[in-house]
C-alpha positions in Angstrom: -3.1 -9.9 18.7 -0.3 -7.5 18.7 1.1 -8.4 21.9 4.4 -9.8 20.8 4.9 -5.8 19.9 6.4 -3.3 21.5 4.6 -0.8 20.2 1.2 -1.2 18.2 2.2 0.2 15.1 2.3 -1.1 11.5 4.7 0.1 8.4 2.3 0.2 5.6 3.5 -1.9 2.8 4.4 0.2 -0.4 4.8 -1.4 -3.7 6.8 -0.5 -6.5 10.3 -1.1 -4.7 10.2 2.1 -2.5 10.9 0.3 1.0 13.8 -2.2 1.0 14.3 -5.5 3.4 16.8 -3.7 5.7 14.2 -1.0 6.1 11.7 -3.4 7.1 14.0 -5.4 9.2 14.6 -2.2 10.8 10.9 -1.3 11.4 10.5 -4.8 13.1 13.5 -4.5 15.3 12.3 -1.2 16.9 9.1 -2.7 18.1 6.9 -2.0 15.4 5.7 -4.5 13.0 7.4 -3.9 9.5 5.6 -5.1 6.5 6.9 -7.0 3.2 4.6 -5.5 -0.1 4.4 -8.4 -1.9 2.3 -6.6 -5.1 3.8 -6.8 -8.5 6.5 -9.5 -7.1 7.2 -12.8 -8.6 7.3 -15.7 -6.3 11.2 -16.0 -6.3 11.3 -11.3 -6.1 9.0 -11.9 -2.6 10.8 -14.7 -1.4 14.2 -13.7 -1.6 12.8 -10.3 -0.1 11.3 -12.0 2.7 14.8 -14.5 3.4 16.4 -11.0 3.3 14.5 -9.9 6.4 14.0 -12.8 7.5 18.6 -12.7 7.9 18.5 -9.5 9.5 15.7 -9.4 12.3 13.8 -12.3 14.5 10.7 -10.1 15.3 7.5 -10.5 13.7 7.1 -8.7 10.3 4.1 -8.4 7.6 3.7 -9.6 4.2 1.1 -7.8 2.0 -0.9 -9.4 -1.1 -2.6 -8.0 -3.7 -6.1 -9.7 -4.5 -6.4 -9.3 -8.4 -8.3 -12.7 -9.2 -8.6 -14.6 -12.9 -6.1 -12.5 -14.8 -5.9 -15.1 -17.7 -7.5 -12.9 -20.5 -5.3 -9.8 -20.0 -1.9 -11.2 -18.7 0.7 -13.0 -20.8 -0.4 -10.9 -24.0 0.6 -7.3 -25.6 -2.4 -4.9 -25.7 -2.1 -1.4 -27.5 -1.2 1.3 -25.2 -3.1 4.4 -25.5 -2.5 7.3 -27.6 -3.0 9.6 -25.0 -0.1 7.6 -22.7 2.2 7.8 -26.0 2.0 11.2 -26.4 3.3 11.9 -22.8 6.1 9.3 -23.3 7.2 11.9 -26.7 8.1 14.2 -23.8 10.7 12.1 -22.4 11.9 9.7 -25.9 11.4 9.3 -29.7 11.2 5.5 -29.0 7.9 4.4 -28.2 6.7 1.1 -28.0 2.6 1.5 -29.1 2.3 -1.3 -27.0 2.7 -3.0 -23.6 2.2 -6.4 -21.8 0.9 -7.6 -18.8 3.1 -9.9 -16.8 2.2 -13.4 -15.3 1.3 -12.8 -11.9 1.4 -15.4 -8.7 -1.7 -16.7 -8.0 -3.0 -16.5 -4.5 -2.5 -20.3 -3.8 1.4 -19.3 -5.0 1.3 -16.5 -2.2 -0.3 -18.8 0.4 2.3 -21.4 -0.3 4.8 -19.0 0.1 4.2 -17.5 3.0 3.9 -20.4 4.8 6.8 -22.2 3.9 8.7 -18.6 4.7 7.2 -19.0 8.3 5.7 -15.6 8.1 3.1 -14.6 11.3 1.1 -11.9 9.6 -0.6 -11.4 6.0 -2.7 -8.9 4.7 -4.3 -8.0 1.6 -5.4 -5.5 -0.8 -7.7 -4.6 -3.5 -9.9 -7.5 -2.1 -10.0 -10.8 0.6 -8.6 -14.0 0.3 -10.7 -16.8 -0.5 -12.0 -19.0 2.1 -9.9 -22.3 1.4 -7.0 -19.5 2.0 -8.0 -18.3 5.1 -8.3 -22.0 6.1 -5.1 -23.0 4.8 -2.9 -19.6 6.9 -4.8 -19.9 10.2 -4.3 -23.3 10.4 -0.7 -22.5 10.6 -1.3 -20.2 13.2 -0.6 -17.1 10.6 -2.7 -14.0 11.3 -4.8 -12.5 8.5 -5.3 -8.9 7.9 -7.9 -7.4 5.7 -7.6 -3.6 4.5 -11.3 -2.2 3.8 -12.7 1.4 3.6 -16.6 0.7 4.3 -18.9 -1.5 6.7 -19.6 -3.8 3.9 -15.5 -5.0 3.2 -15.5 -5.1 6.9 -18.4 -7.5 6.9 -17.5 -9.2 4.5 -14.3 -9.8 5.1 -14.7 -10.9 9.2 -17.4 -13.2 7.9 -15.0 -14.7 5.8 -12.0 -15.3 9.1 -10.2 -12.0 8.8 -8.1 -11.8 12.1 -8.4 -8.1 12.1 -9.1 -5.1 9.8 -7.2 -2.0 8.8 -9.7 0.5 8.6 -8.1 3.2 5.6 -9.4 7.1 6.0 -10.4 9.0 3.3 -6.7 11.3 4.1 -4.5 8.1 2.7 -2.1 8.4 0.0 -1.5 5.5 -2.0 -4.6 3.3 -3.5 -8.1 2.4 -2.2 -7.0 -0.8 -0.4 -10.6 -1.9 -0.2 -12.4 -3.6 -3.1 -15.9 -1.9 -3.2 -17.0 1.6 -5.7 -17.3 3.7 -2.5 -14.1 6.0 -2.7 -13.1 6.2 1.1 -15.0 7.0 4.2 -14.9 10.5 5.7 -16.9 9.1 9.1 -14.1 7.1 10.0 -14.8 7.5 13.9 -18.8 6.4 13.0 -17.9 3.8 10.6 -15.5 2.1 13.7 -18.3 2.7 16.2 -20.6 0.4 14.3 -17.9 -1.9 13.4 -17.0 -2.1 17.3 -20.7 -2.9 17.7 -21.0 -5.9 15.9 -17.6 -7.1 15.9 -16.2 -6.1 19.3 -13.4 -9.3 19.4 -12.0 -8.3 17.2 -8.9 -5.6 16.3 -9.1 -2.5 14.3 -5.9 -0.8 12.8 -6.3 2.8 11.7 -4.6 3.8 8.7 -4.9 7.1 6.1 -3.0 10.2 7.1 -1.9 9.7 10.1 1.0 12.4 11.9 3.0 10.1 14.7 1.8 13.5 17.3 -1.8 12.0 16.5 -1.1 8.2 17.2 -2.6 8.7 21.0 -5.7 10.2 19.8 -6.6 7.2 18.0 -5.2 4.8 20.5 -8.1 6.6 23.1 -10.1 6.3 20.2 -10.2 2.8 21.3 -8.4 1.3 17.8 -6.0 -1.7 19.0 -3.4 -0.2 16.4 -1.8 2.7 13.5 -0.6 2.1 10.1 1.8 5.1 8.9 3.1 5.1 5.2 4.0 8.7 4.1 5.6 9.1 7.4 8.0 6.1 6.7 8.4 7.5 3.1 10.2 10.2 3.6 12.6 8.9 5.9 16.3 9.3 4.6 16.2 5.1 4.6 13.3 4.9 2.0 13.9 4.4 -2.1 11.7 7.7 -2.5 13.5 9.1 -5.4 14.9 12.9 -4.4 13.1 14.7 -7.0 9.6 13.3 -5.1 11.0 13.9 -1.9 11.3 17.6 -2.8 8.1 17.9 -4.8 5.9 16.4 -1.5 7.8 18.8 1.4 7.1 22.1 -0.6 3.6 23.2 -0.6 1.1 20.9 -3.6 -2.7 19.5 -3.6 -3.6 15.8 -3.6 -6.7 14.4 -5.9 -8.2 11.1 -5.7 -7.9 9.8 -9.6 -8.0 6.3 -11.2 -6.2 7.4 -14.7 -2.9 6.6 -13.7 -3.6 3.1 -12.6 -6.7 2.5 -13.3 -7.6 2.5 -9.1 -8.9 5.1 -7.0 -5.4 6.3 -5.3 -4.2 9.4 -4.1 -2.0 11.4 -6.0 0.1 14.4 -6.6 -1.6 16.9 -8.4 0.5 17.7 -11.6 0.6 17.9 -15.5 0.7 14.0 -15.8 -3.0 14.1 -13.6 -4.2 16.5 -15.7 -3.4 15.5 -18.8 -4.6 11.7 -18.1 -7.6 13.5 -16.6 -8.9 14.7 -19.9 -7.8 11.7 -21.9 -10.8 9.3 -23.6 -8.5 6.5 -24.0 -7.5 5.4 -20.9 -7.8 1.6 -19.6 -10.6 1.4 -17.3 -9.6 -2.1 -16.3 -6.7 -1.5 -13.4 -3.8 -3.8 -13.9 -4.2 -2.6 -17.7 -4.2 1.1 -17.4 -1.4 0.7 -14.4 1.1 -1.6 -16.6 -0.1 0.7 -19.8 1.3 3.5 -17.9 4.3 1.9 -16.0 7.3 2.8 -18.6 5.7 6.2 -18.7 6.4 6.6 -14.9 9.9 4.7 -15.2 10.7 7.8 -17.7 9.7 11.2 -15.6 11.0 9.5 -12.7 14.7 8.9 -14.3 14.4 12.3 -16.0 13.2 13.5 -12.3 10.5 15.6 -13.7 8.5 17.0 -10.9 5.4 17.8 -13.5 5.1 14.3 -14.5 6.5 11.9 -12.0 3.8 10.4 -10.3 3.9 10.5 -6.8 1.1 8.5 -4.2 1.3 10.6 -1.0 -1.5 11.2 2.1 -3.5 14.3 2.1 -1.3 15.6 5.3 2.1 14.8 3.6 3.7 18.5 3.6 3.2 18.4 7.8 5.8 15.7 7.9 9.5 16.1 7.9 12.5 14.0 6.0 14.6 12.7 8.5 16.3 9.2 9.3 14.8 6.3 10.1 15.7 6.1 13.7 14.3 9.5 14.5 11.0 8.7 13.0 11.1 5.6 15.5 11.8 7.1 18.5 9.2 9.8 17.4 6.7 7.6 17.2 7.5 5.8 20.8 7.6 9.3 22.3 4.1 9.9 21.4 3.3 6.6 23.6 5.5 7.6 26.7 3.7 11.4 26.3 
């Protein structure tokens, strides 16, 4: 499946306008397979993103979908935001809006549509699987589907239902639970892919969740047909990281698994913002509410480049990495095949 690649590694998509076109362009060009995240875009935000790669490399690259399903009763309308969200935005403003809205999304047939008239080879997706008639619709143009899961069931379910191949995410991940069952994440990763292996063995598993480019080979012997690295690409120089979060994740922090700031089990920086959601009664407990009730709130620490309060997704292994450009990272990451 990954034979058009140079090297069997994927860029892990990262929403929220951290990783640009060119950067992705640039992934794709080395050998690797760059990846578009398409979640929280409008139709016309991912297309142009993808034409923008599209202009500056000819190699395969990734798009990325989130899986969010009937959002009519909460999107389109303003909902109160909560108390406990309004306090923290005090620190920061004396203008505070006691409420937020929740944007129109795309629906998934929009996505589908889109990614076929773009030409894209690869999809993936997040927080849950396409629907059948989806699947359908992007093999038959010879697009390859990608699930993310983080237990046997998602895996399951999610081959039963035509996925190509699955990332399999380790409990060491930073970012959100890209699976779409209540288990948190696995710790047996090595037993989960054994069994997996067992009754799927056709068909590719990509490793993602912490991973250090010095450990790609260990996992490649493992027998896993691919890696997915995020943090790693993150901190290169190339990335939209902001410089206050850059500094926060290379000096010595913890990492929790929470749901308060998004209302999805993710891995974050421990700070005052975790901690203060933490013991808040108020928060959302439906996810796209308590992430867009929070949004401005994040928008604010991170232009007043408050290291207590910005809120910062980042692997479990994050301070063993090193800021550097984008090129170095790459040719790290070849090394470790030609080792």
């Amino acid at each position: 499946m990954f034979e058009e690649l140079k090297y069997p590694v994927v860029q892990a998509p990262m929403a929220g306008g951290l990783i640009s076109a060119d950067f992705v362009a640039q992934v794709s060009n080395f050998g690797f397979l760059g990846s578009v995240a398409g979640g929280y875009l409008s139709v016309d935000e991912l297309r142009q993103m993808i034409r923008q790669v599209k202009a500056k490399t000819t190699n395969p690259f990734l798009v990325n979908i989130f899986i969010f399903g009937d959002l009519s009763e909460i999107e389109n309308t303003t909902h109160p935001k909560p108390q406990s969200v309004q306090e923290l935005e005090r620190l920061f403003t004396d203008q505070v809006n006691p409420e937020f809205s929740v944007p129109v999304l795309p629906s998934e047939d929009e996505y589908v549509n889109l990614v076929i008239e773009e030409g894209v080879k690869y999809v993936s997706s997040t927080f849950g699987f396409f629907l059948p008639k989806s699947v359908d619709k992007l093999k038959s143009k010879n697009i390859k589907v990608i699930a993310s899961c983080s237990s046997m069931s998602e895996v399951n379910h999610c081959i039963a239902r035509g996925a190509d191949a699955i990332i399999f995410q380790r409990s060491e991940a930073g970012g959100h639970k890209s699976g779409f069952t209540n288990i948190i994440f696995s710790d047996s990763i090595f037993g989960l892919f054994k069994q997996a292996k067992i009754l799927h063995p056709n068909v590719p598993f990509i490793v993602a969740g912490g991973i250090l480019p010095i450990e790609i080979p260990n996992f490649l012997a493992a027998k896993f047909n691919a890696v997915q690295l995020g943090s790693a690409f993150l901190l290169t120089h190339e990335s939209n990281l902001s410089k206050c979060a850059r500094e926060v994740i290379l000096k010595p922090h913890e990492t929790v698994v929470s749901k308060v700031i998004t209302g999805r089990n993710a891995r974050w920086l421990k700070n005052k913002l975790l901690e203060r959601l933490s013991l808040a009664t108020d928060v959302y407990k439906t996810p796209l509410l308590q992430h867009y009730a929070t949004l401005e709130l994040r928008r604010m620490a991170q232009l007043a480049e408050s290291p207590d309060y910005i809120a910062i997704l980042i692997s479990e292994k994050a301070q063993q990495l090193k800021s550097q450009p984008l090129s170095d990272l790459c040719l790290e990451i070849a090394k470790s095949f030609d080792d």
